[in-house]
C-alpha positions in Angstrom: 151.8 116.9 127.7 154.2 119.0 129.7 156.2 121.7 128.4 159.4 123.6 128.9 157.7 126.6 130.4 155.6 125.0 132.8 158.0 122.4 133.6 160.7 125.2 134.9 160.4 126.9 137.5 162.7 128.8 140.4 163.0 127.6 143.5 161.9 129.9 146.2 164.8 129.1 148.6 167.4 130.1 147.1 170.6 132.0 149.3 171.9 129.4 151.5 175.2 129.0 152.8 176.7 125.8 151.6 178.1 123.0 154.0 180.1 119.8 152.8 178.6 116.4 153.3 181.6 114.8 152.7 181.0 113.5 156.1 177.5 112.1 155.2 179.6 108.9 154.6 180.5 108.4 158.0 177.8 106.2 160.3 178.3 107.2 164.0 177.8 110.5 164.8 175.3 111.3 162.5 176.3 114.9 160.3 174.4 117.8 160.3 172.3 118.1 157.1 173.7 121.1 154.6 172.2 124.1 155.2 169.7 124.3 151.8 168.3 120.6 153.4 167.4 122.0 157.1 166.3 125.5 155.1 163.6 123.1 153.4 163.4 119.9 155.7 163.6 121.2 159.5 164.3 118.2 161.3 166.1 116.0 158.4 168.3 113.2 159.6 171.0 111.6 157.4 168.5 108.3 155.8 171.8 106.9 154.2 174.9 107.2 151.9 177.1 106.1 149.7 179.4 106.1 146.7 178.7 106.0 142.9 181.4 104.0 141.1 181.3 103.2 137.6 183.6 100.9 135.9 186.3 101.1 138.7 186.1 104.9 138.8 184.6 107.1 141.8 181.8 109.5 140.3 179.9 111.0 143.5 178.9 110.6 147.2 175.5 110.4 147.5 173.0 110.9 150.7 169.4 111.1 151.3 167.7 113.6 153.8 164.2 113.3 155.3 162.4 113.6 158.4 163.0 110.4 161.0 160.0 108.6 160.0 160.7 108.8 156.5 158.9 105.2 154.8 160.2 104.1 151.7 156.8 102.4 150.5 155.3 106.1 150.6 158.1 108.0 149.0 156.2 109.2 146.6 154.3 111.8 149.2 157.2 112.7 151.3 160.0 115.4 151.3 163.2 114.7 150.8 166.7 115.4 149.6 169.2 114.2 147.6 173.0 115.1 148.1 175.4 114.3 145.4 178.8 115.2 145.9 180.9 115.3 142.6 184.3 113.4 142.9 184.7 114.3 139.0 184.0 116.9 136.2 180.8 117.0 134.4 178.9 119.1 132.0 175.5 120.1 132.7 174.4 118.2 129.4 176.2 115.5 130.2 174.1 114.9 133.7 171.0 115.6 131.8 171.6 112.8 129.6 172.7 110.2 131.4 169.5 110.8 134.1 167.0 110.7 131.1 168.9 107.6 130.2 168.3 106.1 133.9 164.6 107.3 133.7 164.0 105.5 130.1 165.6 102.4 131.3 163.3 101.7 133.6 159.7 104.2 132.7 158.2 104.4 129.1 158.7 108.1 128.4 156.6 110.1 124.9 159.7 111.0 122.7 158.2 114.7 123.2 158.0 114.1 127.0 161.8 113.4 126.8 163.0 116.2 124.8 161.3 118.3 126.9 162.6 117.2 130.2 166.0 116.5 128.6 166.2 120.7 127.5 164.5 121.8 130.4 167.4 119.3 132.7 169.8 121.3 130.7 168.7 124.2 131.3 168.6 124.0 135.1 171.4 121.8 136.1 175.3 123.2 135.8 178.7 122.0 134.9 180.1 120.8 138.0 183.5 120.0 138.7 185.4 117.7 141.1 184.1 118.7 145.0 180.9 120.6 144.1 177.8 119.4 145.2 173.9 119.5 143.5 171.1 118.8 146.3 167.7 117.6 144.8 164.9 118.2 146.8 161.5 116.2 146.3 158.9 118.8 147.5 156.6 115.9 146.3 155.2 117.3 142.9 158.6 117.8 141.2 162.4 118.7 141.6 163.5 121.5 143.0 167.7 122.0 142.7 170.5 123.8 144.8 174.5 123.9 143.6 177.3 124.9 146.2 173.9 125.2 148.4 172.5 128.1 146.0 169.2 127.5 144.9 169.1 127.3 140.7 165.4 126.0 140.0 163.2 123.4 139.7 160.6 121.5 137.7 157.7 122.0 138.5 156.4 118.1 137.1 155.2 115.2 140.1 155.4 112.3 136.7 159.2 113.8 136.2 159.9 114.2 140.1 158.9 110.7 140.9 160.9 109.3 137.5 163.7 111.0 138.7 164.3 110.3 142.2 163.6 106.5 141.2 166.7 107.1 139.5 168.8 106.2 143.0 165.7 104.9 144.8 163.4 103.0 142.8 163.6 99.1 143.3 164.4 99.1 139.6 167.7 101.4 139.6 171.0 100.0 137.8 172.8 101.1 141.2 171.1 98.4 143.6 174.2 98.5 146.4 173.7 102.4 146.2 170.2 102.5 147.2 170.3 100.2 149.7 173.4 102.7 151.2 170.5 105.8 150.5 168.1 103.7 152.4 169.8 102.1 154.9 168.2 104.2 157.9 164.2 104.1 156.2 161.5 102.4 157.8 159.9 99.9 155.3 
């Protein structure tokens, strides 16, 4: 069983400049990945985007980074990113909830596993607020996280990395139209 201290750990990237991907919406020209991406991916191209709404309300821009021949039936072994651009305020334990929610909704979870991921989620992630931007990076064999393009850790878990992405890209997600967005450049 995995816990809290083996589960969190610092990414080594930390120090990049941040960029906006508020123009990873746009299809034609393809943007320029933010900076934190290229630091880890060299070479990423925009996969797809979109916007999170819930209930009639805007929550965040979303885009996916990988390498061009990214393949979505072996995600699992590939590195990739994860963009998500805040359009509203959240608290850090607020986001941690609501993606352990997303992850138990579709994977059976131990109640210990949970709690564990759920404080160590907290731990890591940050309040954000209306235009800040959290990049997830799938190394494979966890999570590791940038705000603003700063590098704030990671978890160091390939069970929690793969429930978590699955979150926006499995073929399970609540958000079907998003992940088709996220995926809309990936080879099958």
């Amino acid at each position: 069983m995995p816990t809290r201290r083996n589960l969190l750990s610092h990414a080594v990237l930390g120090g990049l400049a941040s960029t906006s991907t508020f123009g990873a919406l746009a299809k034609d020209p393809l943007p320029a990945p933010p900076a934190e991406v290229l630091g880890a991916i060299p070479g990423a191209r925009l996969i797809g985007s979109g916007r999170l709404r819930y209930f009639g309300f805007s929550v965040y821009d979303a885009s996916l980074w990988a390498l061009p021949d990214f393949k979505v039936a072996q995600i699992s072994q590939q590195r990739f990113a994860l963009c998500l651009s805040y359009l509203r305020a959240f608290t850090a334990r607020d986001i941690a909830q609501r993606s352990l929610q997303e992850i138990r909704r579709m994977h059976q979870v131990a109640p210990e596993t949970a709690r564990v991921w759920l404080t160590v989620l907290q731990e890591v992630l940050p309040d954000v607020a209306a235009g800040d931007r959290i990049t997830a990076l799938h190394p494979p064999g966890g999570v590791a996280f940038w705000h603003q393009g700063r590098s704030i850790g990671g978890i160091s878990d390939s069970d929690f990395g793969d429930k978590f992405f699955d979150i926006w890209l499995s073929e399970s997600t609540s958000e079907p139209k998003l992940r088709n967005a996220l995926l809309d450049r990936a080879a099958p």
